[in-house]
N, C-alpha and C positions, 0 to 999 in steps of 0.2 A: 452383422457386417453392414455397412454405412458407405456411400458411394460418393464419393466428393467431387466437385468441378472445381480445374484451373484453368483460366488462360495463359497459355505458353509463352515466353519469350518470344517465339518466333511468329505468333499472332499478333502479339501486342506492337513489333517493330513496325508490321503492315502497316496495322492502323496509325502509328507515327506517321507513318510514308504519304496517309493522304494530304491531298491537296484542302480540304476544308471537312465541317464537321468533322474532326476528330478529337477535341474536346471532350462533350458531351457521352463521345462514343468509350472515348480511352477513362473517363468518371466511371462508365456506369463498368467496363472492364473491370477496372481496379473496385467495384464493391463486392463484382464476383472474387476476386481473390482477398480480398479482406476477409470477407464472410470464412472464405475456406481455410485461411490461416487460423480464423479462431476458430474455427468449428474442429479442425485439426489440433491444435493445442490443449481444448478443454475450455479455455479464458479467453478474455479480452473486450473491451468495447465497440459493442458495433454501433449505438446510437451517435454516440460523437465521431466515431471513426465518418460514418454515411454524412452527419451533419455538414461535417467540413472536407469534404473529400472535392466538391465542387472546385472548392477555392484553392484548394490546395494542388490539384489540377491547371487548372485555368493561372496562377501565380507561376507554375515550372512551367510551361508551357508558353506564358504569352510577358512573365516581366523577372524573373529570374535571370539573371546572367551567370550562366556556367560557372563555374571557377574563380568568380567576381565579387557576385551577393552570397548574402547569408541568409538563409528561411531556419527556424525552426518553431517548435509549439511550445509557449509557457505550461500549457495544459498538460501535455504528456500522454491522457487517455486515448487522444486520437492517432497515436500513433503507427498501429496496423494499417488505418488509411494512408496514412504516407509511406511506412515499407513499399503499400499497394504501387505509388506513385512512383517510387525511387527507386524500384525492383524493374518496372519498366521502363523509366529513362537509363537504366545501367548505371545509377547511382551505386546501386548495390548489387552484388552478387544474386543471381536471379534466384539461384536452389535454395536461398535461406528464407523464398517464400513458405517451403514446407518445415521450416526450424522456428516459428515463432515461439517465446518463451524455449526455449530447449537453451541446453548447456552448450554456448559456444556458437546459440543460434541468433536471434535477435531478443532481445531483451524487451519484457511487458512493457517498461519506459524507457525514454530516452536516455540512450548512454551514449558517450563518445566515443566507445571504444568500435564503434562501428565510422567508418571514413566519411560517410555525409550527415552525421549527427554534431551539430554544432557545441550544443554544451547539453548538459544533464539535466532532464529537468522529470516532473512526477510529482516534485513538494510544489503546489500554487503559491504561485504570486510575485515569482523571481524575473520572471522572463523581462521587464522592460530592464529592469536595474543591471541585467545580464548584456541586454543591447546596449545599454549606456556606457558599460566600460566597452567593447566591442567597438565601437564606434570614436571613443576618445583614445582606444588604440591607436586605431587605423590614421586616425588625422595625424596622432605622432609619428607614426611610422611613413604617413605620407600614401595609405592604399586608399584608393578607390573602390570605395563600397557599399553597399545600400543594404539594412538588414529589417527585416518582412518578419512580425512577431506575430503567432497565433495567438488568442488569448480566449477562455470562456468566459459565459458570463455567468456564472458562478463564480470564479476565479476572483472575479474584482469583489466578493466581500472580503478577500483577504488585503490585511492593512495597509502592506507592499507595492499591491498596485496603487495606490493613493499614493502612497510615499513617492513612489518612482516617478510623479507626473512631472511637480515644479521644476525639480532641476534639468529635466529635459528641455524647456523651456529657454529657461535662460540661459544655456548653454549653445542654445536655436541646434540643436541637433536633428537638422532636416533631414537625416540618411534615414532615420528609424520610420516605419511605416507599423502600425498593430493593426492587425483585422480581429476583433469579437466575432468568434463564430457565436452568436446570439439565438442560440436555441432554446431560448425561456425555460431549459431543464436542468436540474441539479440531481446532484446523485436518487437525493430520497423523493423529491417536490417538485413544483412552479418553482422558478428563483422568487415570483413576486409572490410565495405564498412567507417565504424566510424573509429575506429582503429587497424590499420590491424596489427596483433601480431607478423606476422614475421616469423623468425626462433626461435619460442617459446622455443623447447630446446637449444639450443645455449643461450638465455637470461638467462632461471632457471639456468643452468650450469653455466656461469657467477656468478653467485651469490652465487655456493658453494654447490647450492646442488645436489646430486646423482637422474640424472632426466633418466627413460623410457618412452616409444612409445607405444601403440600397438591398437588395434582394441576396442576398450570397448563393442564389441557386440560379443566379442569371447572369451569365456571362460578359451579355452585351454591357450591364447596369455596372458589374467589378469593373468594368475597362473605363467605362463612362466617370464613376467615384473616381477611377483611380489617378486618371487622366487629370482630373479637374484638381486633387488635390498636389499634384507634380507641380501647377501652378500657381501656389500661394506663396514662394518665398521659402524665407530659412527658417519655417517651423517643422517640428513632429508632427506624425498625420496620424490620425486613426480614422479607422472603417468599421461603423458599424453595419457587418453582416445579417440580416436578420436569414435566419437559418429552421428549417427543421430537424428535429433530432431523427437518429434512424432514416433520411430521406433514402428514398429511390425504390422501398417494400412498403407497401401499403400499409400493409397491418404493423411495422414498425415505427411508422410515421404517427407523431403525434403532436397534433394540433390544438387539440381541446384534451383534457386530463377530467375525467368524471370526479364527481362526491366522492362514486364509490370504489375509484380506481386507488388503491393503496403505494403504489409505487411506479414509477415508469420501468416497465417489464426486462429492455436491451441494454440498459446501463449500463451492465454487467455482465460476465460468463456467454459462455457459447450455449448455442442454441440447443434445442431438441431434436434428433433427428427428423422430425415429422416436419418442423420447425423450420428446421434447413429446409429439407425437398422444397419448402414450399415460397419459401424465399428465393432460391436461387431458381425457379422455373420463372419467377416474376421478372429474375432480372434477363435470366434469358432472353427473355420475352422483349427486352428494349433493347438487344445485342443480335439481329437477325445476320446471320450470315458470317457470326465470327467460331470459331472451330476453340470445342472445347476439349482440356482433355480431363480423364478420370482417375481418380483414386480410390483404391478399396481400403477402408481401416476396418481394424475389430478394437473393440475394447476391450483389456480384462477386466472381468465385474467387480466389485470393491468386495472386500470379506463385510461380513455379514454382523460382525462384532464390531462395527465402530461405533466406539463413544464420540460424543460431541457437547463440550464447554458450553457453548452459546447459547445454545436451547434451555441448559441447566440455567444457565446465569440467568434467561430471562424467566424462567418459572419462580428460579427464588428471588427474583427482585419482586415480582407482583406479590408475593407473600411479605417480604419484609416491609414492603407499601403498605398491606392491610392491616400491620399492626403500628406501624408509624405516621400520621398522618403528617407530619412534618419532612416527611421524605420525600425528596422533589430531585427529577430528573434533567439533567441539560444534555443535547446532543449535538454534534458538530457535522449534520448532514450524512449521520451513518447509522439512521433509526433501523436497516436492516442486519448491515453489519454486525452492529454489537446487540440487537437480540432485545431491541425496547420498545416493537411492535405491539407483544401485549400490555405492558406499562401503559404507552400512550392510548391502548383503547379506552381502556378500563380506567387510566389517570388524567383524563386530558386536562383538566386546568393546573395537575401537578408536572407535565411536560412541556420542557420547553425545548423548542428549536430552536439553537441560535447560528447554522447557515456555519462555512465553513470559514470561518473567524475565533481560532480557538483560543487568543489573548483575550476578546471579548468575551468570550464564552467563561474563560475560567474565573476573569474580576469578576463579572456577576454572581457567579458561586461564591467568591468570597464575599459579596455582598448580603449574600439572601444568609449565609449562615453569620454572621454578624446580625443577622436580624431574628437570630433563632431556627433556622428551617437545617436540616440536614440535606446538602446537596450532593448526588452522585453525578460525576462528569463523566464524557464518553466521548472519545476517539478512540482513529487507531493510536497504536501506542509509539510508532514514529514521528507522529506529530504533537501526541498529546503531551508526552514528554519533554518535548522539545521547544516549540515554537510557545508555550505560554510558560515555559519556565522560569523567568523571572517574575510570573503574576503568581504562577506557586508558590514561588520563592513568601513572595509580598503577603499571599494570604499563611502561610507558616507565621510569618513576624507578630502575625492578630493572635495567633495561637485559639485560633477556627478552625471547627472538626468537619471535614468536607472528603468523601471519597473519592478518587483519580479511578475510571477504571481503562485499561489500555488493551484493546484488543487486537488482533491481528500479531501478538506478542514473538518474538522469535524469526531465527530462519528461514520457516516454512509460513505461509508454501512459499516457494521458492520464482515462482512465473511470472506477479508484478516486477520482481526488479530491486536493486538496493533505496531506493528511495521510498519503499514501503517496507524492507526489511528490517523488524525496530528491534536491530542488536546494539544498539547502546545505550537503550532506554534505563536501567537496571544504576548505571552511573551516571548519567544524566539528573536522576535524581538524589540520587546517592547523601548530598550534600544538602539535603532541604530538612530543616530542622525537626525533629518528630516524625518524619514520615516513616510508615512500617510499609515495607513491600512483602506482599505476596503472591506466589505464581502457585495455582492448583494445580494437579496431577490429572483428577477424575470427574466428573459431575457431582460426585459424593462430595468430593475437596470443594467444589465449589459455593456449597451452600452452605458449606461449615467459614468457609472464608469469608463470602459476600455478610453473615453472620457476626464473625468478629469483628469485620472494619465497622458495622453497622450498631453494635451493640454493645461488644465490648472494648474497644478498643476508644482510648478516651482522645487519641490526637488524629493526625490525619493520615490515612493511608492511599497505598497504589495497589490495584487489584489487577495482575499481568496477566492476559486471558492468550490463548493459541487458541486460535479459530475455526483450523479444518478438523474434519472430525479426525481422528488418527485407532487404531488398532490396540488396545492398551491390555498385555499379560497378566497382570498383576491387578490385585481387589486385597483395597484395603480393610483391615476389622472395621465390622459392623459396628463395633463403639468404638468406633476411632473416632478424637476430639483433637482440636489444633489447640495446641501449648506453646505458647511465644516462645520463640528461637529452638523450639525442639522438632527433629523427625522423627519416622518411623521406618525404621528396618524391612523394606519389603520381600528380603532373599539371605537367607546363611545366618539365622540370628546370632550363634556360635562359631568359636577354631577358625575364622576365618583369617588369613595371611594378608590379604589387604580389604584395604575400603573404599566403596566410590559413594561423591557425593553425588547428587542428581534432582531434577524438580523441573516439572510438568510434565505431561504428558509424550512429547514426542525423544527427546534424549533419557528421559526418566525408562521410557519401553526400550531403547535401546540399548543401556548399560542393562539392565533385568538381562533381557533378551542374550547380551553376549556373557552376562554371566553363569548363564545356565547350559551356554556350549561349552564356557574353559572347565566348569565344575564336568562337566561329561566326558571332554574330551581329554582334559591335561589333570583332571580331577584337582582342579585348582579351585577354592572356596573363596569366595570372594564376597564379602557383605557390602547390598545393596541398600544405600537411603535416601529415601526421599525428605529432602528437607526445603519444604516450599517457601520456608523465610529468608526472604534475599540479601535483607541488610540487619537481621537482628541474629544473633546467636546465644543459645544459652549455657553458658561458660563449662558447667558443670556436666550437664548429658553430652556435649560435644567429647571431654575429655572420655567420660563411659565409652564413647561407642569408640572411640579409635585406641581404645586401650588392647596392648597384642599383636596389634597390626602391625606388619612389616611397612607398607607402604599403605598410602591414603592418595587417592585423587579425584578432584574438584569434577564435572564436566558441566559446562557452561550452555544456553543456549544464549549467546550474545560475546560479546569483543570479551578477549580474556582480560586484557585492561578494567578495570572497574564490575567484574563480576562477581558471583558468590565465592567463586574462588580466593579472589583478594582479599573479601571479608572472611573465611576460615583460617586463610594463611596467616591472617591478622592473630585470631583468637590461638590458633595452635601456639604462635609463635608466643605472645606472652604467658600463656599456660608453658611456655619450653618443653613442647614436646615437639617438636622438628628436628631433635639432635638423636640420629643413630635413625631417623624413617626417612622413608623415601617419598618427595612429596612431586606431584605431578597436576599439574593444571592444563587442564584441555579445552576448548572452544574454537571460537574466531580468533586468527592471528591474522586476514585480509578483509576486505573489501567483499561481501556475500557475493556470489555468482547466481545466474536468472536460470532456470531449470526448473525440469519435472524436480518432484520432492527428494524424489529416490537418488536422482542422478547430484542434486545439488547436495543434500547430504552426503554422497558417498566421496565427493570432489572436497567437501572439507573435511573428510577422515573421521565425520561422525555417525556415519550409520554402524550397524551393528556388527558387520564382518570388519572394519576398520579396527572397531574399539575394541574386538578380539584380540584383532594383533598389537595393538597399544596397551592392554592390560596384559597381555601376554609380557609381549617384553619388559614391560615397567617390573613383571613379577619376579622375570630370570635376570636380571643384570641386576649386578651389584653393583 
């Protein structure tokens, strides 16, 4: 059991109440409830959250106009910091400090569906071009407004923010104010160790607009910038903030990054308990006299059988390294994430970082295999699918063999938010000439995949990864080999009355898992397959396995639009065998919702008591 501190609503209005110093006071409040929303949740950023929490304070407080202006963050991760802030000005309902990530609670990123969330934001690089139409609204509709854009500086390696500068300019849209909270940290590095930004004001100024300096952890200096840039005319302003990441806990602060420091530790996820106690006594410690209150949580322990993708993918990438020496790695500022920490030790002139610019990231790839090298690309698969896919597009035309790998694949986890949930990755690509997608079930699956895109597979593929580790029933044969467009049967090889299709890991255990209650309970036989090829089918074993079957049903992890489902309904349907069966396609039909895993599955009807009663009825209705 784990003892949590919040400050209350009715402590935090106090400190509204005073007459001076309560800035600084009501900052360092709000990092005690950040910390606690994420340490509560499981997830979340607290280094960006602490970095900008200053300014984000110190803007609602001293140049915000109620119901006037517009604030939000292009960034997104700092979000908890602003719940912090918005929870206590009565922006928002105070009790969804203890609902962060939960179903219906506040959302890992910015969503709108909450009343002081401006627009959506979690994909980098949108936020000025967002204030732009915001702003060209307002002049037509004739409102009086002024809109205040957070931005990291990571965020500007993405293309967007360059794009977004000129026409601000010339349009003199002086309402738009950006502040870079300028924490010289990026997910995995230094920003200046990816792309080092330079003389950052000299560039903005270049481009026309009315740029300041100053400390973003000093109030007097935000007022002094801000003031002075209110007086330059009808341009857009930006502030460069220089910021610490993690500020306001010592040991999360960081200044200087060692040789032998491999990553900045608070990026990401919640703390350790030990971790907490020892942070939040720090911050106590600059709050004398403000009244905390307590929470007791337990946690249930995770079962003790979970597999985990990621670790697999990066054991077999270091191997199929050692027999390739043409195999070279690009990453998009997620060398943790996607599991290319040993690659990069062990490969370092074969790794390359290229900063979270995934257009640039991916023509390079097409570049180096136009020159012979075999390149494996890495993001998550919300962005990697999407935002350079017309450079995919471009490198398919060369008919260049280059591997896509997309991790964080699917609905889960569910706590970042839709804007890291890559359910429409699957069609997204769908349409790029040659490409084979596959999504593994097992760590077993995985080396046999990462295997084929690498060796045998002579065009370019997409390798779809799920990233948390998940519980998985089922173990495939020991000689199990992957056969383009074929699965494998993991439940009822026989007499079965219908079929589900299935593939990866978390909906693949799910259907298993509900089919061996309806076989117990309604002695209903139902065969399970997993068929991890997303967009290729093979005509012939398709027709086998649903030969007998009353019914057949698809289940998707991603938008039923453009899923595997589409592509069997394709293949059944020219084979004509969809006359006299019942065919059913399941997945996403909305918009993902932000939750614990359990709870956000269970809301779109794909955890395992759902798909009970969904293969239940699909079996009894005629």
């Amino acid at each position: 059991m784990t003892e949590l501190y919040f400050i209350p609503f009715e402590e935090l209005q106090r400190i509204l109440a005073l007459d001076s110093d309560r800035t600084q006071l009501l900052a360092d409040c709000c990092r005690v409830n950040t910390l606690y929303a994420i340490k509560k949740a499981g997830s979340g950023h607290i280094g960006s959250s602490f970095s900008s929490l200053d300014i984000v304070t110190w803007l609602f407080l001293h140049k915000i106009r109620k119901g006037q202006d517009i604030y939000f963050s292009s960034k997104g991760h700092d979000v908890p910091g602003f719940y912090s802030v918005a929870t206590a000005l009565g922006l928002l309902d105070f009790d969804l400090i203890h609902q962060l990530r939960r179903l219906k609670g506040l959302p890992g990123h910015p969503d709108i569906s909450l009343p002081c969330i401006a627009t959506n934001t979690g994909s980098l690089g949108m936020g000025i071009s967002k204030a732009k139409g915001m702003i060209q609204a307002n002049r037509l509709l004739g409102i009086d407004s002024r809109v205040y854009v957070l931005t990291g500086d990571g965020e500007l390696q993405e293309g967007q923010f360059w794009e977004s500068l000129l026409s601000a300019v010339n349009h003199q849209l002086h309402e738009i104010t950006v502040i870079i909270d300028h924490n010289k940290l990026q997910s995995d590095t230094w920003v200046s160790r990816v792309s080092d930004l330079g003389d950052l004001q000299a560039k903005l100024t270049a481009y026309g607009w009315k740029v300041g300096r100053c400390d973003g952890h000093d109030f007097n200096a935000l007022a002094r910038v801000m003031s002075e840039l209110e007086e330059v005319g009808p341009y857009p302003k930006i502030i460069i903030a220089d910021t610490i990441k993690g500020k306001g806990v010592s040991f999360m602060e960081h200044t200087t990054l060692k040789p032998e420091d491999k990553l900045y530790r608070f990026h990401s996820g919640a703390p350790d308990d030990e971790t907490y106690t020892k942070a939040v006594a720090e911050l106590k410690a600059k709050i004398p006299g403000v009244q905390l209150k307590t929470v007791k949580i337990t946690r249930t322990p995770p079962p003790n059988n979970l597999q985990r993708l990621i670790p697999a993918y990066a054991e077999a990438l270091v191997q199929q390294a050692k027999q390739n020496p043409n195999l070279v790695v690009l990453d998009a500022d997620l060398v943790l994430d996607c599991g290319l920490i040993p690659f990069s030790e062990q490969f370092q002139n074969r790794f390359f970082e290229c900063g979270i610019a995934e257009q640039d990231m991916v023509s390079q790839a097409g570049g180096m295999a136009k020159m012979g090298l075999l390149p494996i690309v890495h993001s998550f698969a919300c962005f990697l699918s999407t935002r350079p896919n017309e450079q995919i597009y471009n490198n398919a035309t060369e008919k260049t063999k280059i591997v896509y790998v997309g991790s964080l694949a699917g609905l889960l986890p569910g706590g970042p938010g839709h804007s890291h949930q890559s359910v429409r990755d699957i069609s997204a690509l769908a349409a790029i000439p040659g490409l084979v997608m596959i999504e593994p079930s097992c760590p077993l699956e995985v080396s046999l995949a990462l295997d084929y895109c690498v060796n045998v597979c002579q065009t370019s593929s997409y390798l779809r990864l799920v990233s948390i580790p998940w519980e998985i029933p089922y173990q495939l044969p020991g000689d199990y080999q992957l056969e383009l467009g074929k699965g494998i049967t993991i439940h009822n090889q026989e007499a079965a009355s219908g079929v589900i299709f299935a593939y990866g890991p978390i909906l693949l255990s799910q259907a298993y898992n509900a089919a061996k209650i309806l076989e117990q309970e309604d002695k209903l036989k139902l065969k399970v397959v997993n068929l991890p090829w997303l967009n290729v089918i093979d005509a012939h074993w398709l027709e086998k396995i649903v030969a007998g079957c009353k019914f057949i049903v698809t289940l998707d992890n991603h938008y039923l639009i453009g899923g595997q489902g589409d592509r069997i309904a394709v293949e059944l349907a020219q084979l004509g065998l969809l006359s006299g069966v019942k065919f059913r396609k399941l997945g996403l039909d909305r918009i993902p919702q932000c939750g614990q895993n359990q709870e956000v599955l269970a809301f779109h009807r794909l955890d395992t008591a759902s798909l009970v009663n969904e293969f239940r009825t699909i079996a009894t209705t005629d």
